[in-house]
C-alpha positions in Angstrom: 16.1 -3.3 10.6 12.7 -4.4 9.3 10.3 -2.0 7.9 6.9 -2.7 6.9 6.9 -0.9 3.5 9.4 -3.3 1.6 10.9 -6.7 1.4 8.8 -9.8 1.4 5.2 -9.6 2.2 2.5 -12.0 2.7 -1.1 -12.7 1.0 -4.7 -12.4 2.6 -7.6 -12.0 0.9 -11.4 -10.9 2.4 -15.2 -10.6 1.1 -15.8 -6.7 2.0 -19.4 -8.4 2.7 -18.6 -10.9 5.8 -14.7 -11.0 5.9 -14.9 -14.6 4.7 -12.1 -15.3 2.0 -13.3 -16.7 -1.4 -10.6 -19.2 -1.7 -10.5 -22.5 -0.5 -7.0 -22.5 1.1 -7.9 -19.2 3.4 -11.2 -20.9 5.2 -8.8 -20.6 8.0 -8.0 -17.2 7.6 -10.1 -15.1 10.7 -11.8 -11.9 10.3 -9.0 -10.7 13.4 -6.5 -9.2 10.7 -3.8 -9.8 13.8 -5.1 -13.6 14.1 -4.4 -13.7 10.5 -0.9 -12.6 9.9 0.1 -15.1 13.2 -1.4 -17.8 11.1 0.8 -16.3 7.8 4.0 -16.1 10.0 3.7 -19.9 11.3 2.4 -21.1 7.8 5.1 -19.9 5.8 7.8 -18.6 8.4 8.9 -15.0 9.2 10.7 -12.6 7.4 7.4 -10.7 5.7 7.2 -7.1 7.1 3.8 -6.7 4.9 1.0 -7.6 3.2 -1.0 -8.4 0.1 -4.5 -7.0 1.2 -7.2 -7.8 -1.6 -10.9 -6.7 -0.5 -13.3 -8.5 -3.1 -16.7 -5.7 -3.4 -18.4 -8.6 -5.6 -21.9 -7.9 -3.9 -22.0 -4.4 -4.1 -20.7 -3.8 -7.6 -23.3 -1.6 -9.1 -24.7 0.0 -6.0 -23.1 2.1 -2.8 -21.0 0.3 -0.4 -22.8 0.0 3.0 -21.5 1.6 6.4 -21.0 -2.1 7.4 -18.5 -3.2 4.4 -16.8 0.2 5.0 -16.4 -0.6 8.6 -15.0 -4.4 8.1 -12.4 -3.1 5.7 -11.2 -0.3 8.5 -11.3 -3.2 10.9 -8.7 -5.0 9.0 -6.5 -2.6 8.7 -6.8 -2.4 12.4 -5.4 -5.5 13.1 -2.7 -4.7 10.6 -1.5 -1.9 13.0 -1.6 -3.8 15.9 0.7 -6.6 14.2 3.1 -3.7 12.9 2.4 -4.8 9.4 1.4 -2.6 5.9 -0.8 -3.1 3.0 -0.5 -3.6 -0.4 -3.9 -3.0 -1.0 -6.3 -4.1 -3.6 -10.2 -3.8 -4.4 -11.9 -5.8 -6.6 -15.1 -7.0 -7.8 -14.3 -10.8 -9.8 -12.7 -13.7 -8.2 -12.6 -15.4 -11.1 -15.1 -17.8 -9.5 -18.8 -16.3 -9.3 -20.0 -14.6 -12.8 -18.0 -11.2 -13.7 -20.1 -8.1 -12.4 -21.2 -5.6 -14.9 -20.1 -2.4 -13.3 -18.9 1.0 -15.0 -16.7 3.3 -14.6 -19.0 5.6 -12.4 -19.2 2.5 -9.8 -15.8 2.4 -9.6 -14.9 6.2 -9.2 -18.3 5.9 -6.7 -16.7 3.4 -4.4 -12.7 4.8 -4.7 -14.7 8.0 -3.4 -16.1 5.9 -0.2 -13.0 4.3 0.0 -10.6 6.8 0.2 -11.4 8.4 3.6 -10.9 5.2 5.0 -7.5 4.8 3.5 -7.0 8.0 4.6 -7.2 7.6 8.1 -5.1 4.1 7.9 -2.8 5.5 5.4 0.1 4.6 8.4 -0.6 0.7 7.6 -0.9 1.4 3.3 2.2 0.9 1.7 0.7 0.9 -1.9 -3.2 1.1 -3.2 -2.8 -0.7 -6.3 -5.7 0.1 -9.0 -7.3 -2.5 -9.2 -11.5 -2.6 -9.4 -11.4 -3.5 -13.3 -11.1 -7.1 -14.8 -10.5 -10.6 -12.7 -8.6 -10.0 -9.7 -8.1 -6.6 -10.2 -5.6 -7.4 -13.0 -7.0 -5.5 -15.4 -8.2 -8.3 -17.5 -11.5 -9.8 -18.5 -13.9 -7.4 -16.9 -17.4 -7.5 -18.4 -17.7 -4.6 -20.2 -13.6 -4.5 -21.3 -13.1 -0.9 -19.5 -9.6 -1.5 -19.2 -9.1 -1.4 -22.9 -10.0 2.2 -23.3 -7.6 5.3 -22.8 -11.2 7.5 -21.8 -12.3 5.0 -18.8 -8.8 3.8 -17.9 -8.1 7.7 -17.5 -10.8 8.4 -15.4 -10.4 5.2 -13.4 -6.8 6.7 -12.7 -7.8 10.2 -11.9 -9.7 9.4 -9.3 -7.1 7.2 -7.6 -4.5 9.2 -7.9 -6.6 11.8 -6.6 -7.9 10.0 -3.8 -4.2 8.8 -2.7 -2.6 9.8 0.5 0.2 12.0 0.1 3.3 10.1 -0.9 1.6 7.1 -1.7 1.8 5.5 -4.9 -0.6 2.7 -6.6 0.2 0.1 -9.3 -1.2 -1.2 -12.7 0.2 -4.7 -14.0 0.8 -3.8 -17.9 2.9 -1.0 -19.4 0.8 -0.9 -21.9 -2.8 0.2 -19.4 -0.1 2.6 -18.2 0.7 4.4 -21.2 -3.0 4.6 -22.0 -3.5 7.2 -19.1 -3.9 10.3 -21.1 -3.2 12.7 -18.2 0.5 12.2 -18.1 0.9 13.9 -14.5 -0.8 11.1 -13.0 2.3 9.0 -13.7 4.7 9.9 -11.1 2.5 8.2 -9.0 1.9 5.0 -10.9 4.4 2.2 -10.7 3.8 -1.7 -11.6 3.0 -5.2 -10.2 4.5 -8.0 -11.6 1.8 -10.8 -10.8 3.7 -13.6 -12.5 7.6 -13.4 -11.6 9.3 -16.3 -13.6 12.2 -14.6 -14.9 10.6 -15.2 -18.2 9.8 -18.4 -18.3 6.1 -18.3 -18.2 4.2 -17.0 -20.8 2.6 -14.7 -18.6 5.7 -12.4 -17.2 6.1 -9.8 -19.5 9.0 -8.2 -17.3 11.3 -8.8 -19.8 13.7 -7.5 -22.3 12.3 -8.6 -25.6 8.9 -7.4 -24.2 7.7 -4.1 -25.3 6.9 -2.7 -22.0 10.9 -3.6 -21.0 12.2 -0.1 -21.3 8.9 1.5 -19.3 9.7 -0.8 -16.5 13.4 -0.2 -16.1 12.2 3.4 -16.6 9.1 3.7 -13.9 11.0 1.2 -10.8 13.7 4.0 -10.2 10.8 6.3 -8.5 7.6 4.3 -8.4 6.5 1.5 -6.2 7.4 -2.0 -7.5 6.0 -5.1 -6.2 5.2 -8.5 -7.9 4.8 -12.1 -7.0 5.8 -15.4 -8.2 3.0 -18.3 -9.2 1.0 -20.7 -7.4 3.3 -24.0 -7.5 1.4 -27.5 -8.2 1.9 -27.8 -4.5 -0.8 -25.0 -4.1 -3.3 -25.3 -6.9 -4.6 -27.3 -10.0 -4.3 -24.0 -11.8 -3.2 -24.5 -15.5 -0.9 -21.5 -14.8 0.7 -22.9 -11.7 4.8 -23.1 -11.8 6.6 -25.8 -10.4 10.1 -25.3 -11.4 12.4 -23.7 -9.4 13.2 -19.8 -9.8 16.7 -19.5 -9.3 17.2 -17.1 -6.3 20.6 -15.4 -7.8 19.1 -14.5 -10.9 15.9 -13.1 -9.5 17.7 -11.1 -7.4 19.4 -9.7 -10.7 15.9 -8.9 -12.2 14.3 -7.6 -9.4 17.7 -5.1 -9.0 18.1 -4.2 -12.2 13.9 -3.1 -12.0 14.3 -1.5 -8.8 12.1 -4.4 -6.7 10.6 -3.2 -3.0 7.9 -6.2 -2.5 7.6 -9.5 -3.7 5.1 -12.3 -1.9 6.4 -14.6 0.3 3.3 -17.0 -0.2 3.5 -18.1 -3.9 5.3 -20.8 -5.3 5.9 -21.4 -1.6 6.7 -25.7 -1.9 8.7 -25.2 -4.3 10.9 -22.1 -5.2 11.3 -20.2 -1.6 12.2 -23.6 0.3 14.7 -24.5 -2.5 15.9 -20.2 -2.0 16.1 -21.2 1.7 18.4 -24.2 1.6 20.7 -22.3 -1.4 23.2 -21.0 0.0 25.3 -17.8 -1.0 29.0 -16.3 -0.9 30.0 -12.9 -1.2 32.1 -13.9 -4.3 28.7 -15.2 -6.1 26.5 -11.9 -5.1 29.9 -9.9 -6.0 30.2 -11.8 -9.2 26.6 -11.0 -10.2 27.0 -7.3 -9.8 24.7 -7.2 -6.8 25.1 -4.8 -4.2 26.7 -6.2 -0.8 27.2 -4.5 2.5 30.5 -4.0 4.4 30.3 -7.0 7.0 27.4 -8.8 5.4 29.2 -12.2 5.6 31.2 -11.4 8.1 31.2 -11.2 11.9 32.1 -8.0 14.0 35.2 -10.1 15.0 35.6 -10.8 10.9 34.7 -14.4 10.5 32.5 -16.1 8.2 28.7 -16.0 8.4 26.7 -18.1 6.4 24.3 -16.9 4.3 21.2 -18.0 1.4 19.3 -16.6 -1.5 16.6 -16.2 0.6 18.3 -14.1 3.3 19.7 -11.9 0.7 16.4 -11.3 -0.9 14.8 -10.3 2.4 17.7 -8.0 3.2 17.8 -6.4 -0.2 14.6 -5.8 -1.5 13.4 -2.4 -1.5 16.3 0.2 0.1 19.0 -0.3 2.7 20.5 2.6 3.8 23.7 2.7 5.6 25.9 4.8 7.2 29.3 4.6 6.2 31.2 7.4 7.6 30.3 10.1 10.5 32.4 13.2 11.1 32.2 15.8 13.7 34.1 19.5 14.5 32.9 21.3 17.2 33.0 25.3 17.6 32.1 26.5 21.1 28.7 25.4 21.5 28.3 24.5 18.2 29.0 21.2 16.4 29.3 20.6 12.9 28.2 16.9 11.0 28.7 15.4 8.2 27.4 12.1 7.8 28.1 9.7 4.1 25.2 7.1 3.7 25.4 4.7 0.6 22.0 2.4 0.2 23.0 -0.9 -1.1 19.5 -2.1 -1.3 17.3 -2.7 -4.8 15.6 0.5 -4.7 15.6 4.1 -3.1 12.9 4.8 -0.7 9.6 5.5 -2.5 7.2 7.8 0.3 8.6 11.3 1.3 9.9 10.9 5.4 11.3 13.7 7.3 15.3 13.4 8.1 16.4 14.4 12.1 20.0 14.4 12.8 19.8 13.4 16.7 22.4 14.2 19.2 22.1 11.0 21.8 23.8 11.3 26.1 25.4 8.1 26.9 22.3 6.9 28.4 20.4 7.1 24.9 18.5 10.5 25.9 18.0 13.2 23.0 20.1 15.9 23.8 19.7 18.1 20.4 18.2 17.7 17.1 17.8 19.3 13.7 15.9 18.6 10.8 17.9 18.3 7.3 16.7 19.5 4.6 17.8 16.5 2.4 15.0 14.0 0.3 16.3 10.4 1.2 14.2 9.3 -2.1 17.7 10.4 -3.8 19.8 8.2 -2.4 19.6 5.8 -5.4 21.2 2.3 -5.1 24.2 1.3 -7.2 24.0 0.8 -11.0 21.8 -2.2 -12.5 23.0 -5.6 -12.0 21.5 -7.0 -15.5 24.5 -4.5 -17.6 22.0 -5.0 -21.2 19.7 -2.8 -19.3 21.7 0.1 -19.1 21.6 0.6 -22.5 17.7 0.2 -23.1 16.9 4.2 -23.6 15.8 4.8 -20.2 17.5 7.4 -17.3 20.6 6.8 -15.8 20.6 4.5 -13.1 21.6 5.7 -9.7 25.0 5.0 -7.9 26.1 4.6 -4.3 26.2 8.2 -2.7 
């Protein structure tokens, strides 16, 4: 069942100012957010239940933003409700293509303070407000006046995010080292990572990796935080120096994007290149078995018990983020009365990450509610099964969770 706060996502990308997109390759993007994410689900096929949503505030870095910009941004996330879809969401000020702005911290906690009512009230299309505002792309790199290389602003760039946060939702720096420089350690439960340059290693760039220094803070944050990341540009896509055109083999990213707890990766980069060659791969239960990867009762198989086929790309769609299952239901009934237990297992990457309420609902043969009750259990502790990558159990982090 597809749910539009994990699994693959897609990429769009607005001037707060117009609704144009700076980049070359989204002049056909439309200000209709809905129009958009059509466009996104021909161009790259379906299977995205979300969406990378970066709002560039370039002209209005050092002064208020104007009802109009607040408006266009609300309008956006309009058209992401009416297409069903969620937002990883992002603000920032450089593009990397017109001259850094000089803001400061007080513009940025200015503008996360206009911002957040308007989050607020779309908070049912936000998956994730990533933090953003400082450095090139809202990487946290680059930025004028360096900001994000001091605990004191990085801090209070934090504080006011988290403050300004819907309740359950999380945001999401790039670096475990700008994380650990937040010097109000309560903030952290809600701050998880972004991987923006998923190569398994390979590139210089993706510092999700064991001998990196952030390693153990990564496999020690995905368990409860938010976790999302995307893969390069490939050649096919851009003239970048930094653009990856070797293929990322799908069985082994699933392994690193399980082992760090993974709920949304972009469907959009290295899209020529690494996600046809994860669409044409295909899979067996022995190989995702083999690789210590979760699998689900009937996965590759029919209700009648024959073989279905299956690729990388499926499984990756499938398995990113939670999937929660039911495996066994019982029932005694006293009187009036009856008594349920129900066992769920979640075989996905990742437990659920936003607080939801449970209902136990009683259904007539014709599908009509007949009795309900509210449990009292928190799904976000239904963990998924122990790290597929087995060196990272052993890297001084907590225990990782098992079916249950």
């Amino acid at each position: 069942m597809a749910n539009p706060r994990r699994g693959f996502r897609y990429e769009m990308s607005y001037n707060a100012a117009d609704l144009t997109s700076p980049w070359p390759n989204e002049q056909d993007h439309s200000p209709d957010a809905a129009r958009t994410l059509g466009l996104l689900e021909r161009k790259y096929g379906p299977g995205a239940n979300l969406t990378q949503l970066y709002f560039y505030l370039w002209e209005y870095a050092t002064e208020e933003l104007p009802p109009g910009a607040l408006a266009r941004i609300e309008s956006v996330l309009g058209g992401l409700r009416a297409k069903g879809y969620a937002a990883v969401l992002r603000f920032a000020y450089d593009d990397g293509v017109r001259e850094a702005r000089r803001y400061t911290v007080q513009d940025i906690q200015r503008h996360i303070a206009q911002l957040a009512p308007v989050v607020a009230r779309n908070s049912d299309v936000v998956a994730v407000w990533q933090a953003g505002f400082l450095g090139t792309w809202g990487e946290w790199h680059g930025s004028h006046h360096g900001h994000e290389n001091h605990p004191e602003a990085v801090t209070a760039v934090m504080s006011s995010l988290v403050e300004a946060l819907p309740r359950g939702t999380h945001t999401q720096v790039r670096y475990a080292e700008k994380r650990d420089m937040i010097t109000d350690r309560g903030l952290l439960d809600r701050v998880g990572f972004h991987n923006d340059y998923v190569t398994l290693g390979e590139g210089e760039w993706d510092y999700y990796v064991p001998d990196n220094p952030g390693w153990p803070r990564y496999l020690d944050v995905g368990p409860t935080a938010a976790m999302d990341g995307e893969m390069p540009w490939d050649k096919g896509q851009s003239e970048d120096p930094y653009a990856w055109s070797t293929v990322i083999p799908g069985l082994a990213a699933a392994r690193r994007l399980q082992t760090l707890r993974w709920d949304t990766l972009s469907l959009v980069h290295n899209a020529t290149v690494t996600v046809p060659a994860w669409k044409r791969a295909a899979l067996t239960e022995r190989e995702v078995r083999e690789a210590r990867l979760p699998v689900s009762d009937g996965y590759f198989r029919t209700r009648g018990g024959h073989r279905v086929a299956r690729t990388q790309f499926e499984y990756l769609r499938d398995h990113l983020g939670y999937r929660i299952e039911v495996l066994e239901a019982r029932t005694a009934r006293t009187g009036r009365r009856l008594d349920v237990e129900v066992d769920v297992v979640n075989r996905g990457f990742a437990a659920p990450k936003e607080p939801r309420p449970l209902l136990l609902v009683a259904l007539d043969e014709a599908g009509r509610t007949v009795a309900e009750t509210r449990l009292a259990a928190d799904w976000r502790h239904w963990l998924p099964q122990e790290r597929a990558e087995a060196a990272a159990e052993g890297a001084g982090t907590r225990a990782a969770g098992r079916p249950g």
